[in-house]
N, C-alpha and C positions, 0 to 999 in steps of 0.2 A: 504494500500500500504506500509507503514511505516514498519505495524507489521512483513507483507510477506518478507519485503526483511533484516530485522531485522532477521529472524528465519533462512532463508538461508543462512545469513552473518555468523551466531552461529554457524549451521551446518558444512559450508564448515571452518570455522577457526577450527572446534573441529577436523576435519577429518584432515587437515593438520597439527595438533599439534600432536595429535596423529603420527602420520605418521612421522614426525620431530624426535618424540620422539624414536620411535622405530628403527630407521635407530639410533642414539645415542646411544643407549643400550649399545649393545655389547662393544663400545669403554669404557664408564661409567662402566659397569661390570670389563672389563681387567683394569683399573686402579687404580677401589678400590677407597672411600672415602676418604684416605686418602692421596693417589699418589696429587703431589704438583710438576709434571712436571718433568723433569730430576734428577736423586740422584745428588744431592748436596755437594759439601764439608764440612765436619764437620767445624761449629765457632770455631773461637782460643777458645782454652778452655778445646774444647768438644775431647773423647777419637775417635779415628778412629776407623772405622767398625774392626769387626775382621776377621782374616783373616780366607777364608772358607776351613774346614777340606777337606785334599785330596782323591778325588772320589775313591769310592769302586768298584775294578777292577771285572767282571763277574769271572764265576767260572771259565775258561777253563786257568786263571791263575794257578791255583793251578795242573792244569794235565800236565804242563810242566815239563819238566825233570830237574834238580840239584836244586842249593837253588834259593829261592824266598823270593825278602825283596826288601821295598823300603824306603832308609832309607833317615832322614834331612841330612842336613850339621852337622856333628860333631857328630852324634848318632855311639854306640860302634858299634864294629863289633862284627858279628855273631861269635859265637866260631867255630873251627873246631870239627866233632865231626864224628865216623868214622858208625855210623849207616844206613842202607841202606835209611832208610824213619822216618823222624822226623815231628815233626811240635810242636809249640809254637803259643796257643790262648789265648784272656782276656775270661774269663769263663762268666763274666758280659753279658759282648758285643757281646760275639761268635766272635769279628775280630781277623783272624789271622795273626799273628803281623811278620811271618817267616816261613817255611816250606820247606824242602827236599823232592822230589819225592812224597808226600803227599798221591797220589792216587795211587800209587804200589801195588799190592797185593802181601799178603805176609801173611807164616799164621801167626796167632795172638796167639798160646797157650792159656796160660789162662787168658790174658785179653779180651777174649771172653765173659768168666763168667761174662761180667760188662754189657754187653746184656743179657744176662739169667738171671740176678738181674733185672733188669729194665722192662724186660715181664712178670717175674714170681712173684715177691717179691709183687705189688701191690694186687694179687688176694688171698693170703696166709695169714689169721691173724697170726700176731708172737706166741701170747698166745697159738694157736691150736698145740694139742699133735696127734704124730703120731707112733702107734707100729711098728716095721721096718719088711719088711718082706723080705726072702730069695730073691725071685727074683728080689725086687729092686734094690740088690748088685751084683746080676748073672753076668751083662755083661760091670762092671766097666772094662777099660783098664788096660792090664795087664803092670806094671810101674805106674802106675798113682801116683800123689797127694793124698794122705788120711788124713783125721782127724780122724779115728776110729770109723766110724758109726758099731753098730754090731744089727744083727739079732735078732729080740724079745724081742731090749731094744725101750722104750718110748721116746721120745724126743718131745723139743716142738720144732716150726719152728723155733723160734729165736734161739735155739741151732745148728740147723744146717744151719742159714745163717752165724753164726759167722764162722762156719766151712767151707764156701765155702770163706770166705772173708779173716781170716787168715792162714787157713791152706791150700788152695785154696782145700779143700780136694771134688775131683770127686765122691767120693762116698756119701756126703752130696748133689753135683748136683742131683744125681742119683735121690735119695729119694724125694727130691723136685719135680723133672722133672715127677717121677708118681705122686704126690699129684697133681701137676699141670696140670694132663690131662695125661699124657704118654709122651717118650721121642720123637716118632717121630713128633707128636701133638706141642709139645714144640720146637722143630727145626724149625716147618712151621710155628709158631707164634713171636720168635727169628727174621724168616728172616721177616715176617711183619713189623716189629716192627721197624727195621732196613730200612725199605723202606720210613716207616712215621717220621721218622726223618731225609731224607736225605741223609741217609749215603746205598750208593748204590756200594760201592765196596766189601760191603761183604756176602759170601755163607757160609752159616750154615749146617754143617751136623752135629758133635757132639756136642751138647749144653754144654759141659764142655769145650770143646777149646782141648779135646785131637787129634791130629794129625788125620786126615782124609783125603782120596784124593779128592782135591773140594776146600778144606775148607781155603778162604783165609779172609783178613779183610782189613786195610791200617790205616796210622798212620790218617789220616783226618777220619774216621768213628770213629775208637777208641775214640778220642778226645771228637767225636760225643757224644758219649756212658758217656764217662768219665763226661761230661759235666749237658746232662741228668740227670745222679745218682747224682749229688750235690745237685740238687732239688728238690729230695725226700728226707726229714729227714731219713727214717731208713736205706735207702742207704748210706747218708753221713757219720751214725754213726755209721756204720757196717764198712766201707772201711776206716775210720778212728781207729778205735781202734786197740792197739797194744799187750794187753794184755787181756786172756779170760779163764774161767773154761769152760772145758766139760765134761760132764756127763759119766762116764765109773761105769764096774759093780763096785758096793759098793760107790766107792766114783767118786769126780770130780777130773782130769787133767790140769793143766795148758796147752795152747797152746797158741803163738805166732806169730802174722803177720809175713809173711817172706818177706815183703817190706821193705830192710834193709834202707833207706831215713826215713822210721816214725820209726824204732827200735833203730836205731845205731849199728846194728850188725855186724859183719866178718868184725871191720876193717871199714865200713862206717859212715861217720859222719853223724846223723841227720839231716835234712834240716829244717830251723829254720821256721817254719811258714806251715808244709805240713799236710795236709788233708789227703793224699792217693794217689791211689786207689787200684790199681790191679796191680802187676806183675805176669807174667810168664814164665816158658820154656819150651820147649821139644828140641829134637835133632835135628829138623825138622825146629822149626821157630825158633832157638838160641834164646836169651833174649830179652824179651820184656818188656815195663811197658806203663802203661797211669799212669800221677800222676797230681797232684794238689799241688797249695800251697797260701796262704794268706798274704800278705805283704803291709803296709799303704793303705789300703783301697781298696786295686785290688786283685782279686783269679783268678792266672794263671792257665792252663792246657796245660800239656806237653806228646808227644807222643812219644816213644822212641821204634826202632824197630831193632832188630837182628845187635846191635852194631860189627862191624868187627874185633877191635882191642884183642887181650890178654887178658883174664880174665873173670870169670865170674859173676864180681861184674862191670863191666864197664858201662852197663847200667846204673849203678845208678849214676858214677859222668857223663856221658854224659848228663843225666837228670838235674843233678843239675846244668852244664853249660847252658845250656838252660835256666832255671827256672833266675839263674841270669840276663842273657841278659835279658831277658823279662822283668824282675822287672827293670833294669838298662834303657834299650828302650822305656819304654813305655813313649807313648807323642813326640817321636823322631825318629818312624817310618810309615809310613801309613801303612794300612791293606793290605793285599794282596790276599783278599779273607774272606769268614764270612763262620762260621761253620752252617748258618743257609742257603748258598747260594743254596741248593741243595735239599733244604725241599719242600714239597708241599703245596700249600697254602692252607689253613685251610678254611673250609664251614663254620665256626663259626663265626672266627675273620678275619681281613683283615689282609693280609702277611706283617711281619715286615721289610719294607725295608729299606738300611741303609743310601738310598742315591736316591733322588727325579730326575726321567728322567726327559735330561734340555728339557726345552721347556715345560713342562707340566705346565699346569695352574689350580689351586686348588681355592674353593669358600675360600673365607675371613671370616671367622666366625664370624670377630668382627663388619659386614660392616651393614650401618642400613637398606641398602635395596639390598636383594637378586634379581638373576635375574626374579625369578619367583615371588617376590613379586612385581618386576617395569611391568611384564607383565600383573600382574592382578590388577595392579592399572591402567595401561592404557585399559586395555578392562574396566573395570569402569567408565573411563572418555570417553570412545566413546559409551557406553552403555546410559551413563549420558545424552551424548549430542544426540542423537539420540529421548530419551526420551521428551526431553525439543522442539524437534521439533515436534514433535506427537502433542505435548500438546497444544503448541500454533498453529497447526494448526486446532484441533479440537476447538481451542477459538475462531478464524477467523469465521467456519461454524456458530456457537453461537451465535454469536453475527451480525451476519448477516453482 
């Protein structure tokens, strides 16, 4: 009699502990081992929380019309600056720290080429030499950018990406664009390429950035692009150089970046600290540049498009007022948008988000028991106790 209600008493306490336990759970999980009731006020002493960085706005900030910025109490003001569509990002971070009309289309000249780098340059060894043949040059735009590619001379690739980079020369695209498959092949790979980074305002028809009807881009893709090539070494160190031999009959040519920001040329002062990348013109998209620059441990990227004012070196100090504010701002304005906001999330890795939806609740990595390990410690302990009454009932029948 003892044993029987002894083994009952076991059972039904295991079931109800069990049962106690499991309605518990969920609260136990949400509060983590470490949760100690309501946050508390720091002890005199101790430093107060800090304060939490200001939420990163969705992208449909950035497709609004005039400038976009949200700045502290006391952060400088944005320069005036007379280009239709700008924007200023941390290259690190991808946040963009300011931006004008962002997403305008608008065409891009030849900081297109900094898309054609980025599709084509990976699949190209620089060492590989190429004989130049007639029809590669056939259907260069008549006007165009040239470095002096010429017909039946040898070149290696790295000679003609210098050639796309400083002299932005289309007829170095050309050559490349067949080695890479053909030019219209390179277009539909261009606009891929361009779709898998986010950057989804721009249409590709000439892979060189020569004037086509279609063919638009925006200072937020550019950026895109510009941003991308910094993380490629031999992009960095192609968009960055400002001085290069090219190979002509008999002997080598000197050629020169025509990004007057990294030269000092016509009258522009160097920008102290600039990487690059691309400038362009045509008649059609007035002046453009995507540039970069390095300064105390942050690399800006600035998008500069078809400046309004006088001159045709404007772009580069509208550039350079940008690049200041940015280096002057940063830490003094929130983001107003992330160059990575428009990306697609990757099958690989988990999408880098810069800012955790409130309300969402994430497992504690540090915590000593997960929820799937309190669940299968209590299916253990009602498994257990289940066991222990089998047992001693089979000890009852035994023992008569």
């Amino acid at each position: 009699m003892v044993t029987g209600f002894s083994c009952r008493a076991a059972v039904s306490a295991c079931s109800l502990g069990v049962a106690g336990l499991l309605a518990l759970t969920p609260a136990a999980a949400a509060a983590g081992p470490r949760a100690a009731g309501p946050t508390a006020a720091p002890r005199a002493g101790e430093p107060a929380p800090p304060r939490p960085p200001g939420a990163l706005p969705g992208p449909s900030l950035l497709y609004r019309s005039g400038t976009q910025v949200r700045p502290h109490r006391g952060a400088p003001e944005v320069p005036e600056v007379s280009a239709l569509s700008w924007l200023v990002a941390d290259a690190g971070s991808g946040e963009v720290l300011a931006a004008y009309d962002a997403h305008r289309a608008l065409p891009p000249a030849s900081t297109l080429k900094t898309l054609f780098a980025l599709t084509v340059l990976p699949a190209l060894p620089s060492g590989l030499e190429h004989t130049v043949r007639y029809e590669e040059l056939a259907d260069v735009g008549e006007g165009s950018s040239l470095v002096g590619v010429e017909e039946g001379h040898t070149y290696q690739v790295a000679d003609l990406w210098r050639g796309v980079f400083l002299s932005s020369g289309n007829d170095a695209v050309h050559v490349l664009a067949r080695l890479g498959g053909g030019w219209e092949a390179t277009a539909a790979r261009m606009q891929d390429k361009a779709r898998a980074l986010g950057a989804l305002d721009t249409h590709v028809v000439s892979p060189d950035g020569y004037d086509a009807p279609g063919q638009v881009s925006s200072a937020f893709d550019l950026a895109v692009f510009g941003r991308a090539g910094l993380r490629n070494p031999d992009f960095a160190r192609y968009c960055s150089t400002a001085q290069a031999s090219f190979p002509g009959d008999g002997s080598s040519y000197p050629i020169e970046n025509t990004n007057r920001l990294l030269t000092g040329e016509d009258g522009v002062a160097p920008y102290p600290g600039l990487i690059g990348i691309k400038n362009g013109y045509t008649s059609n998209a007035g002046n453009t540049l995507v540039a970069a620059a390095h300064r105390g441990g942050r690399t800006l990227v600035v998008s500069v498009l078809n400046p309004q004012a006088d001159g045709g070196l404007t772009v580069y100090e509208e550039a350079r007022a940008l690049l200041d504010w940015g280096f002057s701002a940063a830490g003094q304005v929130d983001p107003v948008g992330s160059l990575d906001g428009l990306r697609p999330p990757s099958r690989t890795e988990p999408s880098a988000a810069p800012v955790v939806a409130a309300g969402a609740t994430a497992p504690d990595d540090d915590s000593g028991w997960s929820g799937t390990a309190v669940v299968a410690g209590l299916s253990g302990l009602g498994a257990g106790a289940v066991a222990l009454a089998l047992r001693a009932k089979g000890g009852r029948s035994t023992r008569g």
